[in-house]
C-alpha positions in Angstrom: 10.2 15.2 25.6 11.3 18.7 24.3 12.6 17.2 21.4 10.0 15.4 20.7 7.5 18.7 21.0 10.2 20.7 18.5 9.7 17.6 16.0 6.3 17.5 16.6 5.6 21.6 16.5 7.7 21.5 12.9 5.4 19.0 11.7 2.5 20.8 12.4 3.7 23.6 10.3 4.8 22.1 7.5 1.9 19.5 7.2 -1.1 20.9 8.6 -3.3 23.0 5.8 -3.8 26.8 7.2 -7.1 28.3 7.6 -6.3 30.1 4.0 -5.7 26.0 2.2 -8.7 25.2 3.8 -11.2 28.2 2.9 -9.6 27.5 -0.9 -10.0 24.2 -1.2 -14.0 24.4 0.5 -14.0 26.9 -2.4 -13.5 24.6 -5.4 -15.1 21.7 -3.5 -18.6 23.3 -2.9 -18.7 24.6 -6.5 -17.7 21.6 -8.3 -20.9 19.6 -5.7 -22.9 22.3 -6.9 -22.5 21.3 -10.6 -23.2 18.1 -9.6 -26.4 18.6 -8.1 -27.2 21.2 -11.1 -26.7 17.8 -13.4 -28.7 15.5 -11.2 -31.6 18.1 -11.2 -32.0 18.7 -15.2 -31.5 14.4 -15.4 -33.6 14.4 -12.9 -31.6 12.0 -11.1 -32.4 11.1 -7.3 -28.5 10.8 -6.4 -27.7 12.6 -3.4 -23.7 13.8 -3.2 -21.9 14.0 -0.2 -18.3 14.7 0.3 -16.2 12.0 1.8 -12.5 11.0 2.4 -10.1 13.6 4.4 -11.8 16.6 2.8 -14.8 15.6 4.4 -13.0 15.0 7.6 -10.1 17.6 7.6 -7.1 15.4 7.8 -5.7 15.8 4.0 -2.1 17.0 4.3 -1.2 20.1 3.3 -0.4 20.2 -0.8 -1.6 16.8 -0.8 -5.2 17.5 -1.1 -7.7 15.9 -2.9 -11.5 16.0 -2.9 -14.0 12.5 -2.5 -17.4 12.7 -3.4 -19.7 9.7 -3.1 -22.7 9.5 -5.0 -25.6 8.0 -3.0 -28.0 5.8 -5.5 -31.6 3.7 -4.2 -30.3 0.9 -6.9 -27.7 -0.8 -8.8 -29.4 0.1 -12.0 -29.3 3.8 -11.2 -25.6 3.7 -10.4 -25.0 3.2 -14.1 -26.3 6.8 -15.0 -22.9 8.3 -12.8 -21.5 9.0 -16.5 -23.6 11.4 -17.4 -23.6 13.3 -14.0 -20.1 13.7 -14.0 -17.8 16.9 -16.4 -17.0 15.1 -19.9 -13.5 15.1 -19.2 -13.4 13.2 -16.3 -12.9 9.6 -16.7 -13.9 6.3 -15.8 -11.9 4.0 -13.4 -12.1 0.5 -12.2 -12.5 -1.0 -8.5 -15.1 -2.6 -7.1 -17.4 -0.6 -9.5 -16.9 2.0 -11.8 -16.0 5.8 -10.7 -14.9 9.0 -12.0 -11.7 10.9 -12.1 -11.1 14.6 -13.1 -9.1 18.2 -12.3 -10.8 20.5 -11.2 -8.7 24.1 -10.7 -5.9 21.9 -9.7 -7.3 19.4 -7.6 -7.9 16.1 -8.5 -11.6 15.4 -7.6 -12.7 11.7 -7.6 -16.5 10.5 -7.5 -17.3 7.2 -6.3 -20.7 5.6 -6.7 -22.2 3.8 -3.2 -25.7 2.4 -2.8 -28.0 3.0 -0.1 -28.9 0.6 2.6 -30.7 0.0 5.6 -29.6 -2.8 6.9 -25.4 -3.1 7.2 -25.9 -6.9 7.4 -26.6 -6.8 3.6 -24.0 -4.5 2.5 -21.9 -6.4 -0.1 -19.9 -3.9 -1.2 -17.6 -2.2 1.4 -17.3 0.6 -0.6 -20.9 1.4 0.3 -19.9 1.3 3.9 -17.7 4.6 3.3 -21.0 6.5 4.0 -21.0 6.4 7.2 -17.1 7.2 7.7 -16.8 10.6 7.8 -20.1 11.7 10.2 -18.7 9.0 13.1 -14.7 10.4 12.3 -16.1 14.0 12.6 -18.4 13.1 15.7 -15.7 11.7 17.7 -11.8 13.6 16.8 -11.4 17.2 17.7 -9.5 19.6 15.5 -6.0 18.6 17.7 -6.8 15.4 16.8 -7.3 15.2 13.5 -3.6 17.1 13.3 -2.5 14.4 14.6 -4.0 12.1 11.8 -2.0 14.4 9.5 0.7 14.1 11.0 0.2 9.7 11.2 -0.7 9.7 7.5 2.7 11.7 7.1 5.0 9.7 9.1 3.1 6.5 7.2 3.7 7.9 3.7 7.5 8.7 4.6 8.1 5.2 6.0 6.2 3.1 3.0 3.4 1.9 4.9 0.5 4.1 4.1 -2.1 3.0 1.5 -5.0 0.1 0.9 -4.8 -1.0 -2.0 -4.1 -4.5 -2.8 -0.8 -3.4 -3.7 0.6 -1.3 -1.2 -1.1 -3.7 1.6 -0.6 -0.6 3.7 -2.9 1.4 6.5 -5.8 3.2 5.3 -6.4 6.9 6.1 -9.7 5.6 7.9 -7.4 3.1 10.0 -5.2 5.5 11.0 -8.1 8.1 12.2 -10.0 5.1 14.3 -6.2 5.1 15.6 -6.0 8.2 17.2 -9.6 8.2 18.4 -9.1 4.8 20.2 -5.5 6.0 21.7 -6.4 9.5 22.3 -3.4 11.3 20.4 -0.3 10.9 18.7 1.8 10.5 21.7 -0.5 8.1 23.4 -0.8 6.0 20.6 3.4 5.6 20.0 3.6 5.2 23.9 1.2 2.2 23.3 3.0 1.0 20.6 6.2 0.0 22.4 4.1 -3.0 23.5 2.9 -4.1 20.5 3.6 -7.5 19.1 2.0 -9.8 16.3 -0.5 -10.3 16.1 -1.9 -6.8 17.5 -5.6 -7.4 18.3 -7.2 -4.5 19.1 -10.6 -6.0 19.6 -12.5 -7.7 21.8 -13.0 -10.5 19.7 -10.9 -13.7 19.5 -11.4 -14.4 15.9 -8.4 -12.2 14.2 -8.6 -14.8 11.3 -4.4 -14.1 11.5 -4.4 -11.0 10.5 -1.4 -9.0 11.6 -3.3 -6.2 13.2 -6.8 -6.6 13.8 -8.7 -2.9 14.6 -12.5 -3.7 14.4 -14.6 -0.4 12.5 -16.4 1.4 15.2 -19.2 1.7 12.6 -19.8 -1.9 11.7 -17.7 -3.9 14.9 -17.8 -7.5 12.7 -15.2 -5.7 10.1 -11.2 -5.5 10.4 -10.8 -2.0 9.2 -7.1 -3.1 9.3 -7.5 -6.2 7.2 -5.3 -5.4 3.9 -2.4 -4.7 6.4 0.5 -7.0 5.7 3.2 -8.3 7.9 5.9 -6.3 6.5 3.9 -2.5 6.5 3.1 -3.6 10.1 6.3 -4.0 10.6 7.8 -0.4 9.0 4.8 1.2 11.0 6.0 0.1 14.4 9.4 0.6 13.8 8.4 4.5 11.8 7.2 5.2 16.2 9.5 3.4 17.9 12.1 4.8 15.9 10.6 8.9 16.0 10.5 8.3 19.7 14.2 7.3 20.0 15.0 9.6 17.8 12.9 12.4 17.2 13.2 14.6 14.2 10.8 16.2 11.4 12.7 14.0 9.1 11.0 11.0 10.3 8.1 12.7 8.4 9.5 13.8 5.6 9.8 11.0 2.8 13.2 10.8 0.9 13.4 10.3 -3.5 13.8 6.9 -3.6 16.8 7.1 -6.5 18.4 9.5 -4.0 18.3 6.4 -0.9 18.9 3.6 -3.3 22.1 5.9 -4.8 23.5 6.7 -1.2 22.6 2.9 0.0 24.3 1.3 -3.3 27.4 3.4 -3.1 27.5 2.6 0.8 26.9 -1.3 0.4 29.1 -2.0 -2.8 25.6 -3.8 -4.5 24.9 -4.1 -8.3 21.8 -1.8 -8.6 19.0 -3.2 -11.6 15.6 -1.2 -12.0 13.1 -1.4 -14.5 10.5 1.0 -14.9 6.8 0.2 -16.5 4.1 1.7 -18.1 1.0 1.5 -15.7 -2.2 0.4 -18.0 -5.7 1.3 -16.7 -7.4 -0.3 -14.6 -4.4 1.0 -11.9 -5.2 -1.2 -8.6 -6.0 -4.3 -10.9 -2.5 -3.9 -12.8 -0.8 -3.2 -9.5 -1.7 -6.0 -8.0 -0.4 -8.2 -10.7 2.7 -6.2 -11.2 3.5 -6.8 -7.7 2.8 -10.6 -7.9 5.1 -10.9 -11.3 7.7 -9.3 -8.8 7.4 -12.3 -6.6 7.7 -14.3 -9.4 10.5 -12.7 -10.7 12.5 -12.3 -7.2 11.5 -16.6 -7.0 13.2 -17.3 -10.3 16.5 -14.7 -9.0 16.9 -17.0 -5.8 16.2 -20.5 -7.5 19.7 -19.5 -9.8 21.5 -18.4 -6.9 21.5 -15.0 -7.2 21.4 -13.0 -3.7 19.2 -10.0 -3.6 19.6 -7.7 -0.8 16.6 -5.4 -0.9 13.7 -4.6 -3.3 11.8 -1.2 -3.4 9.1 -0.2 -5.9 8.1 3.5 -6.8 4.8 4.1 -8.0 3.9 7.0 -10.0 0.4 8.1 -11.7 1.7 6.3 -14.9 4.5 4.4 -14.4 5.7 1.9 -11.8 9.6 1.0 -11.2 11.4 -1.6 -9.7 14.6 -1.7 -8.1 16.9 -4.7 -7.3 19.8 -4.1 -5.4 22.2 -7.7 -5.8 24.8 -8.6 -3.0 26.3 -11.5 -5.3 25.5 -14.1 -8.5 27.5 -17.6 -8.7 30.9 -17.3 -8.8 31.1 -21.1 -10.3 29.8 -22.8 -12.9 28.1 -25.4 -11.2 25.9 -25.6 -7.8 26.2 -27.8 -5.3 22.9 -30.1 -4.5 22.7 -32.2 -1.5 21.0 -35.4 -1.6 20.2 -37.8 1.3 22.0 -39.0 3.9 24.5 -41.6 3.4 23.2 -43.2 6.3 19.9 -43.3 4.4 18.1 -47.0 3.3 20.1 -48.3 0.2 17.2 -48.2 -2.4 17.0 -44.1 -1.5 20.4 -44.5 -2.1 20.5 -46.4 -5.3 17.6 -44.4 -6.8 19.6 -41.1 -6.4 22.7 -42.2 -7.7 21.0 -43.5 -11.3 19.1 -40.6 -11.2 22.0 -38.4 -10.9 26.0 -38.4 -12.7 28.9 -38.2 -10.9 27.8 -38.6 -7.6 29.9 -37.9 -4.2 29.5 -37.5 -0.6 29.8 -33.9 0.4 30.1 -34.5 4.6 27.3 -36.4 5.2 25.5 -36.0 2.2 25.4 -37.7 -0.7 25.8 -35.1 -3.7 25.9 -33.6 -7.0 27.1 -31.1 -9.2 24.2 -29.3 -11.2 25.1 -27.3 -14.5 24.1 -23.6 -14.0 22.3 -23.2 -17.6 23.3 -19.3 -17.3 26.6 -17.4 -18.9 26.4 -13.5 -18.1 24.6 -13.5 -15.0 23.8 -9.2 -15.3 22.5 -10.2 -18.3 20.2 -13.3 -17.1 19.1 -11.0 -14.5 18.3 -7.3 -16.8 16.5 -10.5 -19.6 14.6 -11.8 -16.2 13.4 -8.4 -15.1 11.7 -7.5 -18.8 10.4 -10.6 -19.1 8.3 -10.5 -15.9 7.4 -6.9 -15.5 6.7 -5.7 -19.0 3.6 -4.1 -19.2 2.9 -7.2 -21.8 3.5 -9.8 -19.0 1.8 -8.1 -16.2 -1.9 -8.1 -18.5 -1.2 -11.7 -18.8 -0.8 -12.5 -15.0 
């Protein structure tokens, strides 16, 4: 357990914004809200702004901050005049509707237009939701425990699994807040996880609808607040506890280049290392997600030749996206070996396959063939492969 505390205490000091990053950054926020409501005034705009996201609740990570400000409208017409609200040089981006991006004294500052409602039954946008995030989070976690979202969100971001959108598939920063309100604190909440197994329902209701984890949102009980989680971030996140608990050190918090891993894990594994980096195109989440789908298409095409992959990562940046492939082997002959049915199989399966294949033979019980691989230089099938699907050019037309 003292171990544990020592991690945990140099954690806290290297993640958790002091008093001074907070009274800056409340600085910059409460002026740039100001002009805001300066612009609404002279358009004479009913908008109300209220801040949102960690700024709103306290649990940005130190350096990492970032201010959220949602723009309240009455209708969906009224949303539309955002763009004259907002600095000129901010600009527009796409999700589930249109919002606005911009610097302001070295913070990036993002306003995102919801619509009010009365009645949560008819929200159809879960953006609009959003509203009531930060007065429940801010009702219910105390300051120690909203350093320990900070230090959740950390150990997340380090171990690949923190993040929405559709194509990280990770744990929101909402998610991980309801976490430690429902367990109580950091070490509470690994303690619990050392039990956990898939699916994790953390409900009272039956109907997961197969999700992998299933955490209902205390504001609105029908919704999975935990319902873009896939499979395989579930998986990092348990094993990012289990494995600080075992082993407790601040680098389980600390998140590594990835060219530095993937250099030490290539040299240490003998693999052929491939990457491919692309220009991100605006709108970013739509892009993502297809880049990450061409991916799948790409790693499809890799196995139906043959070639064994051992691991993919992908690095995403504010403009660029890469991809890297490490390879454990490609065909060493020139043909592939295709099993057919069984010789004990009825003799018009039999007699179909053999006029529908040349030079058939039994391979054990199996009757077989030998199929042509239609591929020379196999690096250079695979560096050919890996433009062709994750060009910026392919991934629009996905």
């Amino acid at each position: 357990m003292d171990k544990i505390k020592k991690a945990l205490g140099e954690a806290y000091k290297r993640f958790v914004p002091s008093d001074k990053d907070r009274a800056k950054l409340n600085r910059i926020a409460d002026k740039f809200i100001s002009i805001l409501n300066d612009n609404a005034r002279k358009n004479q705009s009913t908008v109300e702004f209220k801040f949102s996201g960690s700024y709103a609740k306290g649990t940005w990570i130190k350096n990492e901050s970032d201010i959220d400000i949602l723009a309240v409208f009455e209708s969906e017409n009224d949303i539309k005049t955002l763009s004259y609200l907002v600095p000129k040089n901010f600009t527009a981006v796409f999700g589930t509707r249109k919002y606005f991006r911009g610097r302001v004294s070295g913070i990036t500052v993002e306003v995102v237009p919801v619509l009010r409602f009365s009645d949560i039954k008819k929200v159809n946008n879960s953006v609009d939701l959003s509203v009531l995030h930060a007065n429940y989070i801010n009702s219910v976690l105390s300051d120690p425990q909203k350093n320990d979202v900070i230090l959740l969100k950390a150990l997340c971001k380090a171990n690949n699994c923190y993040g929405s959108e559709t194509y990280m598939h990770g744990f929101s920063g909402y998610s991980l807040e309801v976490l430690i309100s429902e367990f109580r604190d950091l070490l509470s909440l690994i303690e619990a996880v050392k039990s956990w197994k898939e699916p994790v329902n953390l409900g009272k209701s039956k109907d997961t609808k197969n999700y992998p984890i299933f955490l209902p949102d205390p504001t609105n009980y029908s919704r999975n607040i935990c319902a873009s989680v896939g499979g395989e971030n579930l998986s990092r996140f348990i094993f990012a506890l289990k494995s600080f608990l075992i082993f407790p050190s601040i680098n389980s918090f600390i998140k590594k280049p990835i060219k530095e891993r993937i250099s030490v894990e290539v040299k240490a594994r003998g693999t052929k290392l491939f990457s491919f980096t692309t220009k991100i195109i605006e709108p970013k989440d739509i892009f993502l997600s297809k880049y990450v789908k061409n991916a799948g298409k790409l790693i499809d095409e890799l196995n139906r030749n043959d070639i064994e992959i051992y691991s993919v990562d992908f690095d995403y940046g504010e403009k660029s996206a890469s991809i890297f492939l490490q390879i454990k082997n490609t065909p060493k002959t020139r043909t592939k070996l295709v099993y057919g049915p069984l010789v004990s199989s009825d003799i018009e399966i039999i007699r179909s396959f053999i006029h529908a294949h040349k030079n058939v033979f039994l391979s054990g019980v199996h009757l077989s063939y030998d199929k042509n691989y239609n591929v020379k230089n196999f690096n250079k099938f695979i560096l050919v492969k890996i433009k062709e699907y994750m060009s910026p050019k392919s991934v629009l037309m996905n």
